[in-house]
C-alpha positions, 0 to 999 in steps of 0.5 A: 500526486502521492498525496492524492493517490494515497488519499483515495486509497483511504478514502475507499478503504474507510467507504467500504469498511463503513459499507460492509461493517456498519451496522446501519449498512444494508450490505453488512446484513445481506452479507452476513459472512465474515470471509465474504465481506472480506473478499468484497473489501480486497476486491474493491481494494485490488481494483483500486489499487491497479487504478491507482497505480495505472492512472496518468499520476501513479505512472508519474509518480511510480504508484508507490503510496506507501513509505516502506516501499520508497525506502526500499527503492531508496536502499536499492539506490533508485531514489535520492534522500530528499525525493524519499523524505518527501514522498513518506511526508506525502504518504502520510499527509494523504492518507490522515486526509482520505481518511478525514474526507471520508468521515467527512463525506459519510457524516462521521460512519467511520467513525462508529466502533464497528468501523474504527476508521479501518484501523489496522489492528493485531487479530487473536493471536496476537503481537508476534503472530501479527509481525510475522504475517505483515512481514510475511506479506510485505515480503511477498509484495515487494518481491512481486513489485522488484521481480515482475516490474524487471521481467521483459514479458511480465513488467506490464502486468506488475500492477495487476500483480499487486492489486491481487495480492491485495485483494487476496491478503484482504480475504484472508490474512486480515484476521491476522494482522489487519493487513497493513503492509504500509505504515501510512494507511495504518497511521491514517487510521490510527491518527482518527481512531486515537488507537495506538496500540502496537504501531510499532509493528506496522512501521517496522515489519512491513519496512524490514519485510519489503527491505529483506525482499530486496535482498533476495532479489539483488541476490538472486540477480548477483547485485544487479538492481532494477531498472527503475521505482515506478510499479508501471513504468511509461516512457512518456512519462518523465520519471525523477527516480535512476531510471535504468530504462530512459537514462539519456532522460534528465532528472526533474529535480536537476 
């Protein structure tokens, strides 16, 4: 399932990369704007995103399609070792293939120096500026993802929550880092694009980010930790993670 769920987050990220930035693209000329067609990206990349997250696999599997936040649920102690260590496997399969499907299926347009398979690159102002913004927004995604998904009244709208932050860090944070926040999506793109530079970056700040935010949130709640790792949590679901909502439930794995 998390291989499938980040496939076709790549899948749709490299689609629309390609639609908006090609040069071939009719779209890419009657949207000249850069921040216009940044904003149809994190549209189309939020939406996806809450699709993936609400379908019957992202509510089985927790939605996660991104390593940094299954380790962090491990460090909260919601995920065990192996289940962790496979799902980053997973994460990472899937996205090198979504974005192998997509060259596939458009006949190699990603693949063109305006689209560069969507790699996520450091923007102008450089390395350390581009580690502060992911960060930065890791942060705030996964505060977002522990505070809302353990709030009674708001855990329902989590999802949606996170499909628009992605929406509005695609708009605006991209001339920054390329906004990652997920050290999958970044080594899918880099596997094709044969483009290395500073993937450092996109595995450490997004993990620390989401880690710190973890921290602040177990502080906040004086050590109590959250209910569960899924992003949308539902009870007709089997859930393999310590689920704090359904603990009479058996583990999968057991």
């Amino acid at each position: 399932m998390e291989v499938a769920e980040m496939g076709l987050y790549m899948f749709v990220t490299c689609f629309f990369a390609t639609l908006l930035q090609h040069p071939a693209s009719p779209i890419r000329h009657i949207i000249p704007s850069g921040i216009l067609r940044r904003a149809f990206m994190g549209a189309a990349v939020g939406a996806t995103v809450i699709a993936i997250v609400m379908t019957p696999w992202g509510r089985q599997s927790g939605g996660h399609f991104n390593p940094a936040i299954t380790f962090t649920f491990y460090r909260l102690g919601k995920v065990e070792f192996w289940d962790a260590l496979f799902y980053g496997t997973a994460q990472f399969f899937g996205a090198t293939s979504g974005v192998a499907i997509a060259t596939y299926i458009l006949r190699g347009a990603p693949g063109h120096e305006s689209v560069r398979y969507a790699v996520t690159l450091p923007g102008r102002y450089g390395n350390g500026v581009a580690f502060v913004a992911e960060l930065a927004i890791s942060f705030s995604l996964m505060a977002t993802v522990l505070f809302a998904s353990n709030h009674e009244n708001l855990a329902r709208y989590t999802p949606y929550f996170v499909g628009a932050l992605y929406a509005i860090y695609t708009t605006f944070e991209t001339p920054l880092s390329g906004m990652s926040m997920n050290p999958a999506r970044t080594f899918g793109s880099a596997f094709h694009a044969s483009y290395w530079h500073a993937l450092w970056l996109y595995f450490i700040a997004p993990t620390l980010g989401m880690l710190v935010a973890a921290e602040a949130f177990l502080r906040a709640r004086s050590g109590v930790g959250p209910y569960c790792a899924k992003l949308y949590h539902a009870n007709d679901k089997r859930c393999i993670f310590h689920c704090g909502y359904c603990p009479q439930e058996p583990r999968i794995s057991e």
